[in-house]
N, C-alpha and C positions, 0 to 999 in steps of 0.2 A: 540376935538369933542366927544372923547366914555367917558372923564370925564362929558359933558354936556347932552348928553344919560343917563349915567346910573343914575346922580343926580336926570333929569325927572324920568326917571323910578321910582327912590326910592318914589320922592315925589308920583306918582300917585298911588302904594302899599301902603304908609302908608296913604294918603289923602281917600280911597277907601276899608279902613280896611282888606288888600287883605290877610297879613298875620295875622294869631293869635299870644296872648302872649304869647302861650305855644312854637311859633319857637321863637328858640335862634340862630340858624345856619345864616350869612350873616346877620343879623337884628345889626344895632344901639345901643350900649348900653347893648348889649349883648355878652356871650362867651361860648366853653365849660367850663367855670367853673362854668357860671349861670344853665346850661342847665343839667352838672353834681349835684349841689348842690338841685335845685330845683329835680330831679327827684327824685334821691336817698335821699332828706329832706321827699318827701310824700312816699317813701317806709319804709322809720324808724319810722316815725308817725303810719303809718297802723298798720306796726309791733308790735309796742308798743302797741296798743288797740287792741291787737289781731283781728284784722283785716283779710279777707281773700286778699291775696294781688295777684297778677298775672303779671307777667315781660314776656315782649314779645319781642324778637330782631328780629329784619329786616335785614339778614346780604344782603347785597348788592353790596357785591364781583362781584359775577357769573355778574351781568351787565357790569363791567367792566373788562371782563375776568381775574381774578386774582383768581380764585376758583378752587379747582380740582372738577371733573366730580362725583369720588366717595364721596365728603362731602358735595355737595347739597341734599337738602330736609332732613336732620338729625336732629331730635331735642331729646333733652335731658331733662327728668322730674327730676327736686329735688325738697328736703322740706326745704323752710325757718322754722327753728325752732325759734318758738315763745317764748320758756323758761315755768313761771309757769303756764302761761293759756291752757298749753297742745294741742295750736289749732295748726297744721301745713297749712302755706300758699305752696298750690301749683304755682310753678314756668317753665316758660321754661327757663331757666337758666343754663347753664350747670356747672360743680363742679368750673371751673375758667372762667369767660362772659369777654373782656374787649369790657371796653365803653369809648369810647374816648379818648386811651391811658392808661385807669385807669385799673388794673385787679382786678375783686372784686368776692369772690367767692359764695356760697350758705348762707354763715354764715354772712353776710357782712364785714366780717372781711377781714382787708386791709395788714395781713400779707405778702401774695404772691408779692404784689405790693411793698412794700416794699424789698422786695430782688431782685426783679428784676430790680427796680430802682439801688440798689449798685452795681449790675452785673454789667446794663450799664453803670456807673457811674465812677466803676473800669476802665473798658475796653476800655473807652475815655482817663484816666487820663493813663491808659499802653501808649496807640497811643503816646499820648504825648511825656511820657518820652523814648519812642523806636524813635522818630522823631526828637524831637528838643535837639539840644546839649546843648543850653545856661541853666542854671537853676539861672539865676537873678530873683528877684521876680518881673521887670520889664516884664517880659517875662512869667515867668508861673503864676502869680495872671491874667493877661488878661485873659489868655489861657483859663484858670479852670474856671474863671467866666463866659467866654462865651460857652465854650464847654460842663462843667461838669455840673456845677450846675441847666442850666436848667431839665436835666436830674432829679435830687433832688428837685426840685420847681414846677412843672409841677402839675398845680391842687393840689398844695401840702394839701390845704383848705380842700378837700374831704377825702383824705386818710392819712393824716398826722400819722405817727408811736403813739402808745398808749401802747405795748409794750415794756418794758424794752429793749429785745432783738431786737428792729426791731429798738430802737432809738440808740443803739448801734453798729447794723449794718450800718446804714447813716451817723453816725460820725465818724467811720474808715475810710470814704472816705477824710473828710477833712482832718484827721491826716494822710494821707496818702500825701498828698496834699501839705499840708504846710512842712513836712519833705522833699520832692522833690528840699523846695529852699536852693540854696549856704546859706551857712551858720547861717541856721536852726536845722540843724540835732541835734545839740546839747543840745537844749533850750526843756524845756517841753513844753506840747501840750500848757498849760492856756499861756504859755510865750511866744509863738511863735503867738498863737492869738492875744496875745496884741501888739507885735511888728509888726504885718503885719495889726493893726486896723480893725480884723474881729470880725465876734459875732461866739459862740457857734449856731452847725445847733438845738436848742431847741428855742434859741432868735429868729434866724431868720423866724425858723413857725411862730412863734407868732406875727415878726412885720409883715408879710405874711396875716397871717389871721385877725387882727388888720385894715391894710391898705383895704382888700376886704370887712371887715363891713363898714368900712368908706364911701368905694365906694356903696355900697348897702345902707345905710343909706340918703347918702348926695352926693353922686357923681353921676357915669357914668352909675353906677344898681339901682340909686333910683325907675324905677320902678318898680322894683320885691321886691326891701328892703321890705316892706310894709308886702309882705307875707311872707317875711322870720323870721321877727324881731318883739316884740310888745312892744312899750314904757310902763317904769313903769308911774304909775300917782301918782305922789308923792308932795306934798307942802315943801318937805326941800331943806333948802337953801346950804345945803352942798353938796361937791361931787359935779361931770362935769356939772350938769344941763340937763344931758341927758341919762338918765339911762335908761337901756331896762330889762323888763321885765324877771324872771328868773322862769321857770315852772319847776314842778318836774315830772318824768317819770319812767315806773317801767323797760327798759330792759338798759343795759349799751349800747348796739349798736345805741341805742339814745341818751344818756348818754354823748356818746363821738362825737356826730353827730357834724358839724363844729358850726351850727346857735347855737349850745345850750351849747358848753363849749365854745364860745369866748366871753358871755356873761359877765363873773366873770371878767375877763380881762377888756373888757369893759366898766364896770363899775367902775373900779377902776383907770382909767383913767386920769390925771390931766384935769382942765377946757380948760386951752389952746392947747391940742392936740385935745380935742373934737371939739372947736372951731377952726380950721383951719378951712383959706377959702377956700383952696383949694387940691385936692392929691397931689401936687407937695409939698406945705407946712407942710401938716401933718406927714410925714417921719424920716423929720429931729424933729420936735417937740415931734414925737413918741419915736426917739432913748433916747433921756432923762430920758425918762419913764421907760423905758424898763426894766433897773436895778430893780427897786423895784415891778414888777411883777412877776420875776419869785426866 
């Protein structure tokens, strides 16, 4: 009965245009990762075109009493720095805001998020090895895949490491990781990859944010793809048959924005991973790929 409820309900909100494009929260087709990407996609845009830009949170604690008494009503002014157009956008943003899990700070820069991903990342993979006696890799490849790594993949699309140091800090987790199994300890990192049929966490962003254009283009986000991505228009018969479009922008925090370096990637594609019919298909057709991308 409350699946036959809430079905009506959906249908009468979307037949009745009750919600907008802009919710992504509960809506179909939607996730935080749409709702992070499109925001912070139209904040790196503004940014770029010097832009006056303004970020406003609703923190929403205090309704459901989880707030202390002394940190309601506090807001915190900074300056997104704009780079050479010397314009600074005023923000209510404080030096670290998180949105949705993501911490992201006044610079957009996704350092902080990045460490604190390996904190938590570490200190699951401790739990672990202070828990379970067994160290087969029957037993900790489960473990880590379910436990750790969502920790490391979580919207990984928006904040992906860009940093030397920040993709160095994420990858200590897995060698952390894979040394943990019986009779691992001995093999080098690339060796013990190979034998346990993992990717480097560099591959794994990639078939990450690879799989979310897919689904933004041709899946489950086709309708936001539209404004995320712009087809090139091109008469050659070479290459995937599906090339998107590649603009140039003057600050690197667009640069590195997820819609605008998965693009290169993208494009260089083979036909048949473009042409999966479907996300369950594309994956495996992707992993083929992958070698000669990165």
């Amino acid at each position: 009965m409350e699946q036959i409820l809430l079905e009506a309900m959906l249908r009468h909100v979307e037949d009745r245009e009750v919600i907008r494009d802009s919710q992504h929260g509960f809506t179909k087709g939607k996730s935080c990762l749409t709702s992070l990407v499109a925001f912070y996609g139209g904040v790196t845009t503004s940014v770029d075109k010097g832009r006056a830009t303004d970020a406003i949170y609703l923190d929403f604690c205090k309704a459901f009493d989880t707030s202390h008494p002394e940190d309601s009503g506090q807001w915190l002014n900074v300056q997104l720095e704009t780079g050479d157009s010397g314009v600074s956008q005023k923000s209510i943003l404080g030096p670290v805001e998180k949105d949705l899990g993501v911490l992201v700070n006044e610079k957009l820069d996704m350092s902080w998020q990045c460490a604190l991903t390996a904190q938590k990342a570490n200190c699951t993979l401790g739990c672990i090895k202070r828990s379970v006696a067994s160290r087969s890799r029957e037993v900790i490849l489960p473990l880590s895949s379910a436990l750790v790594r969502p920790h490391l993949e979580h919207c990984i699309q928006l904040w992906s490491p860009q940093h030397r140091k920040d993709m160095d800090l994420l990858e200590r987790v897995q060698r952390r990781a894979t040394k943990m199994i019986r009779g691992m300890q001995h093999l080098s990192y690339e060796d013990r990859l190979r034998e346990l049929g993992l990717f480097n966490p560099e591959k794994r962003r990639l078939r990450r944010h690879l799989t979310a254009a897919f689904q933004s283009l041709k899946g489950a986000y086709k309708k936001d793809g539209d404004k995320l991505f712009s087809t090139a228009c091109s008469n050659r018969t070479r290459g995937n048959g599906f090339k998107l479009k590649e603009s140039r922008f003057r600050l690197e925090r667009r640069k590195r924005f997820f819609t605008v370096r998965v693009v290169r990637h993208w494009n260089r594609l083979p036909r048949e991973a473009v042409n999966a019919p479907s996300l369950e298909t594309f994956p495996v057709r992707l992993d083929g790929a992958l070698s000669n991308l990165i």
